[in-house]
C-alpha positions as CSV (number, residue, x, y, z in Angstrom):
1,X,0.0,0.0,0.0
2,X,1.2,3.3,-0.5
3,X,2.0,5.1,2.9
4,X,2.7,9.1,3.3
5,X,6.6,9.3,4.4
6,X,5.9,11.9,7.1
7,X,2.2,10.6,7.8
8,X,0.8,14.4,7.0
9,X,-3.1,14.2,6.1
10,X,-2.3,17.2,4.2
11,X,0.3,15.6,1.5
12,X,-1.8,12.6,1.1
13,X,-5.3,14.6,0.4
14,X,-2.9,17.5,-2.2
15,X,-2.0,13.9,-4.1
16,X,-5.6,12.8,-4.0
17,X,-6.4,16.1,-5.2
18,X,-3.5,16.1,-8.0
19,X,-4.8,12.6,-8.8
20,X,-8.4,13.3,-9.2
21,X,-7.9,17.3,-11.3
22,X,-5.5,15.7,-13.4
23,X,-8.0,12.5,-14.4
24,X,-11.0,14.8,-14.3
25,X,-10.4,18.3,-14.8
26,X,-8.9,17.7,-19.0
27,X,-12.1,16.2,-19.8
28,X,-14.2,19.1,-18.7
29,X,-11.6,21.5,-19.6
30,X,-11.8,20.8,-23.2
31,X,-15.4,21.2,-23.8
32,X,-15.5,25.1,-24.4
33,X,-12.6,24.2,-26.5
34,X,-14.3,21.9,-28.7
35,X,-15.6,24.8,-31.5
36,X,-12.3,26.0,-31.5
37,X,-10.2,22.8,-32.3
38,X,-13.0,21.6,-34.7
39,X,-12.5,25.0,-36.4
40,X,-8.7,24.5,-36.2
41,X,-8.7,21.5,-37.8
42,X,-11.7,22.1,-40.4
43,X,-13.2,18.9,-38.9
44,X,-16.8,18.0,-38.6
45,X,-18.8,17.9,-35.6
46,X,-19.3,14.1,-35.9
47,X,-15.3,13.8,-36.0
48,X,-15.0,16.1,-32.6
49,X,-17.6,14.0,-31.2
50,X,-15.4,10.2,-32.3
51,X,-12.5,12.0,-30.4
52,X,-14.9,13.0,-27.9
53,X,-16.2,9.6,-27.4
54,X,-12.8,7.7,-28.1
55,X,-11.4,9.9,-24.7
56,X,-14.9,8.5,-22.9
57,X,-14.4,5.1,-24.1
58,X,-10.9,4.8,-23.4
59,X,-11.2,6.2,-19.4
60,X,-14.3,3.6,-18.8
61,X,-11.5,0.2,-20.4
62,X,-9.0,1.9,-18.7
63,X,-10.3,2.2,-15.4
64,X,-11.0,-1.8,-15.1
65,X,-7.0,-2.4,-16.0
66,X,-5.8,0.0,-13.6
67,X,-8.1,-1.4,-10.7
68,X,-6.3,-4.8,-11.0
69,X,-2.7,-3.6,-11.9
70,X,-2.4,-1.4,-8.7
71,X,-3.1,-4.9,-6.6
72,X,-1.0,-6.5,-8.8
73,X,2.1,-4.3,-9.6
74,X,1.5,-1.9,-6.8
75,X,0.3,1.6,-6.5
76,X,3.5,3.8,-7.1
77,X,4.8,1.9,-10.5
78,X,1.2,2.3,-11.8
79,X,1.3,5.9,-10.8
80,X,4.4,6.3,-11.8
81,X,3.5,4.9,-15.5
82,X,0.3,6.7,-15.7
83,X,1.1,10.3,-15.3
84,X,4.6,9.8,-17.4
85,X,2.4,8.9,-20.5
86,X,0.1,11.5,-19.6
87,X,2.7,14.3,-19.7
88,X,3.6,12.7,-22.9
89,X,0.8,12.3,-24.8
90,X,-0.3,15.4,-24.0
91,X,2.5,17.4,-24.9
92,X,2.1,14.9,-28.2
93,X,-1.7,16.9,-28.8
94,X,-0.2,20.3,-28.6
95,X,1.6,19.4,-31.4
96,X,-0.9,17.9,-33.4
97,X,-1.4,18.8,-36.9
98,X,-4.6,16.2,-38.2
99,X,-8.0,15.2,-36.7
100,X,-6.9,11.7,-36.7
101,X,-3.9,12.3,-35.0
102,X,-6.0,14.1,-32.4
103,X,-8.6,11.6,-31.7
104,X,-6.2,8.4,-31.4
105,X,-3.9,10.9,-28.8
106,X,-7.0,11.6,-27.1
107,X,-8.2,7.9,-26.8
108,X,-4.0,7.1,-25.2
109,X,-4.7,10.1,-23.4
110,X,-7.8,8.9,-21.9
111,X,-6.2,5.4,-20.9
112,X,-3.9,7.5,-18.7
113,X,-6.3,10.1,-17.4
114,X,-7.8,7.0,-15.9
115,X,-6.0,5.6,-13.0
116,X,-7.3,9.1,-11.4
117,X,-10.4,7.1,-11.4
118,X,-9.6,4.4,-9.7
119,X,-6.7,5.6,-7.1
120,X,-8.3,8.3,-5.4
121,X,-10.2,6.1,-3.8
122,X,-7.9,3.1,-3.6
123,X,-5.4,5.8,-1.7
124,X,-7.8,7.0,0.9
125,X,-8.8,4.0,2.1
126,X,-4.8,2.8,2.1
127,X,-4.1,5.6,4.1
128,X,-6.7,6.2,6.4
129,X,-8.2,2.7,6.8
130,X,-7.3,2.8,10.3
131,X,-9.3,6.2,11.3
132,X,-13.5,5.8,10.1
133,X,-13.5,9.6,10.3
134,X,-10.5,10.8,8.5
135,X,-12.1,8.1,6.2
136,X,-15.3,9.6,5.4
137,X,-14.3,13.1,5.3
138,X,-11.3,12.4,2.9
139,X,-14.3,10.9,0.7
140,X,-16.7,13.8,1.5
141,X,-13.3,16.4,-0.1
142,X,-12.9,14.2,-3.0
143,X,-16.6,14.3,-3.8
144,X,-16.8,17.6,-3.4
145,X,-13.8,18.2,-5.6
146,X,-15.7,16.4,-8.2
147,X,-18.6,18.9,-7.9
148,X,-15.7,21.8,-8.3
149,X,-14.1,20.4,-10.9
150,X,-16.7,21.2,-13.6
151,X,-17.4,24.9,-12.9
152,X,-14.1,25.8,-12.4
153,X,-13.1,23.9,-15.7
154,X,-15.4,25.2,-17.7
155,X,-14.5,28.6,-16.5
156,X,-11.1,28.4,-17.3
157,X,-11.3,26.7,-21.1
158,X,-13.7,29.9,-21.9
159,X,-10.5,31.9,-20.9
160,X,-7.7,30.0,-21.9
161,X,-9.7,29.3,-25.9
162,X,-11.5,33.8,-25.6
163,X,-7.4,35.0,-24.9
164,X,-4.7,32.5,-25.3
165,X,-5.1,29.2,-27.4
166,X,-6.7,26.0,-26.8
167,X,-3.4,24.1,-26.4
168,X,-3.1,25.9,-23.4
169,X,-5.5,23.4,-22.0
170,X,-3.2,20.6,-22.3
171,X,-0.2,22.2,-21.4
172,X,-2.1,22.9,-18.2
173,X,-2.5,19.5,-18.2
174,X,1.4,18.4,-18.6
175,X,2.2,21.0,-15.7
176,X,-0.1,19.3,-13.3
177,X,0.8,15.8,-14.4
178,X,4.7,17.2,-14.1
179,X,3.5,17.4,-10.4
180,X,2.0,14.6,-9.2
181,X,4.7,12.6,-10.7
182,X,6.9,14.5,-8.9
183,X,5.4,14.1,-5.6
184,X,5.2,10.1,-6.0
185,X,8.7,10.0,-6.7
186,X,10.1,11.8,-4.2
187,X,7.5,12.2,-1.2
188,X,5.5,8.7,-1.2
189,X,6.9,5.9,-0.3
190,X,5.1,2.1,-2.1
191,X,4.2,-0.8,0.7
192,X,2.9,-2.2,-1.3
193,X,3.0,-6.4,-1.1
194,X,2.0,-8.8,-4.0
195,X,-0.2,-11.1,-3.0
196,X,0.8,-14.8,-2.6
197,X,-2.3,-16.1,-4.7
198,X,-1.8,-13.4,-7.7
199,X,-2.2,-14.3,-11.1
200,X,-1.8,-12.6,-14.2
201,X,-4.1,-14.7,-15.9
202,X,-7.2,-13.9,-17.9
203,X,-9.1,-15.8,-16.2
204,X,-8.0,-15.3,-12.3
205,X,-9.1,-11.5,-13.4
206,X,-12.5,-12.2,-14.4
207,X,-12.7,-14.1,-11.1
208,X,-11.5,-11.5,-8.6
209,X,-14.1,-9.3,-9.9
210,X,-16.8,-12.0,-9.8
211,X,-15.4,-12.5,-6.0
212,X,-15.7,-8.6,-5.8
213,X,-20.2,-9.1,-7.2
214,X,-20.8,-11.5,-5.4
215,X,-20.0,-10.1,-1.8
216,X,-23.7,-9.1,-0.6
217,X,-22.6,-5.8,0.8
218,X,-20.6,-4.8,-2.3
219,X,-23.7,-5.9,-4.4
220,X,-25.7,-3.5,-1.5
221,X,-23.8,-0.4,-1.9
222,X,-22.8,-1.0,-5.5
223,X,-26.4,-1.3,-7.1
224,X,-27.8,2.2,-5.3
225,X,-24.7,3.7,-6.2
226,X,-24.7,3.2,-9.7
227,X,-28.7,3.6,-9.9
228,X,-27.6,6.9,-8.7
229,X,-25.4,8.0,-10.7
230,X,-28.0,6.8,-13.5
231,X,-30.3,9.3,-12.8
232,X,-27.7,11.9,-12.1
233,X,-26.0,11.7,-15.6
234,X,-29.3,12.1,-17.7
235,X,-30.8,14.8,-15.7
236,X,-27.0,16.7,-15.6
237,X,-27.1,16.1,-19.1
238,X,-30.7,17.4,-20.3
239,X,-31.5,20.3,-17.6
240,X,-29.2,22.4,-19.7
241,X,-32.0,21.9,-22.2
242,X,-34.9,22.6,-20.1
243,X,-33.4,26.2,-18.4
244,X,-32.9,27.4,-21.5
245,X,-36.0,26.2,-23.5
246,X,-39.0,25.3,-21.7
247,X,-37.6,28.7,-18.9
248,X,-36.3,31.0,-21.2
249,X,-33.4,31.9,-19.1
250,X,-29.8,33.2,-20.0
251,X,-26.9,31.2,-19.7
252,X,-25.8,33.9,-17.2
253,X,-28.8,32.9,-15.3
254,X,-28.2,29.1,-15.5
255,X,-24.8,29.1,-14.1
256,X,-26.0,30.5,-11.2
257,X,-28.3,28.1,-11.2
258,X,-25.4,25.3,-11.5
259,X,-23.2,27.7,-8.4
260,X,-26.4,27.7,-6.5
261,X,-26.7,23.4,-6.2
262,X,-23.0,22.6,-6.1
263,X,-22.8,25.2,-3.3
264,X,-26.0,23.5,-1.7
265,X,-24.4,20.1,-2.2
266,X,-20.6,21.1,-1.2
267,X,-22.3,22.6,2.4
268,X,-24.5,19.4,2.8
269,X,-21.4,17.2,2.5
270,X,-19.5,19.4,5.2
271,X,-22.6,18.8,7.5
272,X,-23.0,14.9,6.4
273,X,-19.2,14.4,7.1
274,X,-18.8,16.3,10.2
275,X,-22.3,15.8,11.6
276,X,-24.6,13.1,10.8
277,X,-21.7,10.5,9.9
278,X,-21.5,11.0,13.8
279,X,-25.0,10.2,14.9
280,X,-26.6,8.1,12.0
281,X,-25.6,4.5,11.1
282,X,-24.6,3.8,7.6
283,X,-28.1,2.1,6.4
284,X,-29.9,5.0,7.9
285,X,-27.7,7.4,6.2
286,X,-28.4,6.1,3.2
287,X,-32.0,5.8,3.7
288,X,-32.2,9.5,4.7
289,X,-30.3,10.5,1.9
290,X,-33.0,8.6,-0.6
291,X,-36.1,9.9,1.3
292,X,-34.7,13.5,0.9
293,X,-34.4,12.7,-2.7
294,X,-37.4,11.7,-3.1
295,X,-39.2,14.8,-0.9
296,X,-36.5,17.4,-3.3
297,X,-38.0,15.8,-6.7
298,X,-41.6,15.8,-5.0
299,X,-41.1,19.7,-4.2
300,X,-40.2,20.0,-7.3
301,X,-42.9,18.3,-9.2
302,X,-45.9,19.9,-7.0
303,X,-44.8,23.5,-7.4
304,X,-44.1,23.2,-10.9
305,X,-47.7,21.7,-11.1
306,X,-49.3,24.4,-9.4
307,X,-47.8,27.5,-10.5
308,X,-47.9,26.2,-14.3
309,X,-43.8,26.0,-14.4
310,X,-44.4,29.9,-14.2
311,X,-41.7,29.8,-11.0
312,X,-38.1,31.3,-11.3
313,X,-35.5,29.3,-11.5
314,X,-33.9,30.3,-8.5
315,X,-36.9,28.6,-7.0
316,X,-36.3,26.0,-8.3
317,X,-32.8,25.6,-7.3
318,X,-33.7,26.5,-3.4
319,X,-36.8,23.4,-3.9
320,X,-33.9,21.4,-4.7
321,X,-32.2,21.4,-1.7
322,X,-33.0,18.3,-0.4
323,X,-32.1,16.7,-3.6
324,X,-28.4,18.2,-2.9
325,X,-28.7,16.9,0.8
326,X,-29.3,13.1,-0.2
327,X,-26.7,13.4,-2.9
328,X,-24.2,14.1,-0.3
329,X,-25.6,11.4,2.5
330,X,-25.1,9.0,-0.6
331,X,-22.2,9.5,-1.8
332,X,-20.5,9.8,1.2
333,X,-21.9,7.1,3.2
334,X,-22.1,4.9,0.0
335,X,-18.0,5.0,-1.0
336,X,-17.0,5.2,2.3
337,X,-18.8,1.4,2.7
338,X,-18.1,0.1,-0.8
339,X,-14.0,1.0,-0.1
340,X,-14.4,-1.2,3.0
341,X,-16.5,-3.8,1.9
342,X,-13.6,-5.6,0.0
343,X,-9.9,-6.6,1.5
344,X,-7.1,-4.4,1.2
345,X,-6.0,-6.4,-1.9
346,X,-8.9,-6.3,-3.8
347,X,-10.0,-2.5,-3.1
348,X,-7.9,-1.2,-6.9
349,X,-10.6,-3.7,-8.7
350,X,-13.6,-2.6,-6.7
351,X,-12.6,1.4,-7.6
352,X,-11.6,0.1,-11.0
353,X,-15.7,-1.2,-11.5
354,X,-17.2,1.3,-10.1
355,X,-15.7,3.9,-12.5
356,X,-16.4,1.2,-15.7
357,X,-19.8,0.7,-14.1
358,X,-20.5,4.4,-13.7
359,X,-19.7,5.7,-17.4
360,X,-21.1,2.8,-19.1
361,X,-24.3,2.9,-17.0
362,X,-24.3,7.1,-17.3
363,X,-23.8,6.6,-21.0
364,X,-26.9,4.2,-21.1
365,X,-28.9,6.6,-18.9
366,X,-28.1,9.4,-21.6
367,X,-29.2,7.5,-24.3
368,X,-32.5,6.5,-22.5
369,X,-33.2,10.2,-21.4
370,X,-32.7,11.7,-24.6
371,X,-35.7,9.2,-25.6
372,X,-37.8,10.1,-23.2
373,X,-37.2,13.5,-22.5
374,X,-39.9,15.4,-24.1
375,X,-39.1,19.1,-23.9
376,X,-40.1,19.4,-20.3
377,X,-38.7,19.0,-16.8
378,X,-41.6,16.5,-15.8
379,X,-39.9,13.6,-17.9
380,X,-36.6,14.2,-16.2
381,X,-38.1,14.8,-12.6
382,X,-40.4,11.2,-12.8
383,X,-37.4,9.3,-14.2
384,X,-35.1,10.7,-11.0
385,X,-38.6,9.7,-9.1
386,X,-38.7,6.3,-10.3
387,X,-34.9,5.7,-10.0
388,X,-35.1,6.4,-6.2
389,X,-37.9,4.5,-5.4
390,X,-35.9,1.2,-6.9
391,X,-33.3,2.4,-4.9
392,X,-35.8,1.8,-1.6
393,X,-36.5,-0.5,-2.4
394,X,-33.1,-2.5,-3.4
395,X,-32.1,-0.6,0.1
396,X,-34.9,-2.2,1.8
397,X,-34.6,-6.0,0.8
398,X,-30.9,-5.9,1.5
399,X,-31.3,-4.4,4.9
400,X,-34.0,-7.2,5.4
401,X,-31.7,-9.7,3.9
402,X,-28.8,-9.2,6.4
403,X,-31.4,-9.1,9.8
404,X,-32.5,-12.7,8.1
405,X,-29.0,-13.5,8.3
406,X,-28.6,-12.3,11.7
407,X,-31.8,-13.9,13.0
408,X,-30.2,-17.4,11.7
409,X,-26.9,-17.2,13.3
410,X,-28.5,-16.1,16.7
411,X,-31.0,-19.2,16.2
């Protein structure tokens, strides 16, 4: 495992940090970009969106080879390998000169951006297995980096493409790669111990993660989480659509929109982290955060129904605030227990799934949601609906499932 050499919370969370902007922050930062390069290289916008997809496609693979090399070969050398080719190739896209040089760098680029996906994870619960707390709020920072990540991404593209260039966006990219790699080599230190019973084989792979299923609390946490981020990813995706079609407002208007929820979500997972981790168990966080779901999206619903959708937006966003509460009871409480629901040597495949799972399963969402979706927020708001009540009840039978259990061994 890989172990901080001075045991500061601080170093370890800045490499998390490094991990997750540098896996995370390229894909985001490039969409404001996207006219621009398209225009560069007089592509069309069915050949920005291959490269586009080819980047997606090649972070989802990715992530499932990275979760079993870093129980295999260790975290550091995987590190190690990953951010060297990411400096490379994407000092390699700066110099670019064709679309198709472009999109099969973007697809190599994506296999590196992906160990972010898997390790931030893996690294928190390496380091702070020991200490539940430092555990949950290490997760509750990361999440809430992933909520930053966007806006400030966006942001920035618009001003590196309006004033400078959009190979600025990769450069930016090779300077904080240039960094982490930096930091593994000279202030972490690799524990890391093969295991005895480790095989390379295709087949002993395919079996760790149908050891990894078949665990009923993985299977628990894993099914509400990925239900989750099903819902999530199609209404992300088309409430863009309905602010500035079925609302009328301005894009000025719907990024305060966006400011207003990720700051109601980032102050939620402050009070979920530091408060009710405390005084709720994990199944009762999780069933808080669904109810409050449920209550947002029924707000939502009923208000829109009675004022005739004639309400601003920024009521909207405020009716929404439970909504951002159970997001951040569930992802909290949800990784925290899915990282320590497997054995230290398996915990690189579980991350590695659960970012496979979540961008095929987000992908899938999309596609279903753009079929649905009908030009109004009722579509979006009954298929969030419908999502969370599977989720209680998959929460429900599993919880009943393991007081069976209990029951049986007491008998």
């Amino acid at each position: 495992m890989l172990s901080i050499k001075k045991h500061e919370y601080f170093d370890g969370l800045l490499l998390i940090f490094l991990i997750v902007i540098t896996s995370d922050m390229p894909f985001q930062l490039i969409l404001p970009a996207l006219p621009v390069i398209r225009e560069y290289f007089g592509a069309s916008v069915k050949l920005m969106g291959v490269a586009h997809t080819a980047n997606f496609v090649s972070l989802a693979l990715s992530s499932i080879i990275y979760g079993y090399t870093i129980d295999v070969f260790g975290r550091r050398r995987v590190m190690i390998f990953a951010f060297a080719t990411m400096i490379v190739f994407s000092i390699a896209i700066v110099t670019v000169k064709t679309v198709v040089s472009f999109i099969v760098l973007r697809f190599l680029q994506g296999i590196s951006e992906g160990v972010g996906l898997v390790l931030a994870y893996t690294l928190i619960r390496d380091m702070w297995n020991d200490d539940e707390h430092k555990l949950l709020c290490a997760v509750s920072y990361v999440k809430s980096l992933y909520s930053i990540i966007p806006l400030v991404s966006v942001l920035m593209g618009a001003v590196l493409v309006n004033y400078f260039s959009w190979r600025c966006v990769f450069i930016i990219n090779t300077f904080l790669s240039g960094w982490a790699l930096y930091m593994v080599l000279f202030s972490f230190e690799d524990k890391f111990v093969k295991p005895d019973d480790c095989s390379n084989s295709i087949y002993e792979v395919v079996k760790s993660y149908g050891r990894i299923l078949l665990n009923a609390n993985t299977l628990h946490y894993l099914s509400i989480l990925i239900m989750t981020f099903s819902w999530l990813s199609a209404s992300t995706t088309h409430l863009p659509l309905v602010f500035l079609e079925e609302y009328h407002v301005s894009y000025t208007t719907y990024t305060i929109c966006f400011f207003m929820y990720t700051g109601f979500y980032l102050v939620s997972l402050f009070c979920v982290s530091n408060y009710f981790s405390k005084r709720f168990s994990s199944d009762s966080m999780i069933f808080i955060g669904l109810a409050s779901i449920i209550l947002g999206e029924g707000l939502f619903i009923t208000c829109n129904f009675i004022f005739d959708n004639k309400l601003h937006p920024y009521v909207l966003e405020i009716l929404w605030i439970p909504q951002a509460f159970g997001l951040s009871c569930l992802f909290a409480t949800l990784m925290t227990e899915l990282i320590g629901s497997v054995n230290s040597s398996d915990v690189g495949k579980m991350n590695g799934m659960i970012s496979c799972m979540k961008l095929f399963i987000g992908g899938i969402s999309i596609f279903i949601m753009s079929n649905l979706y009908d030009g109004r927020v009722m579509s979006i708001s009954l298929f969030v609906l419908l999502c969370n009540v599977i989720n209680i009840f998959l929460h429900m039978f599993f919880v009943g499932l393991y007081r069976r259990k209990d029951m049986v061994k007491q008998s």
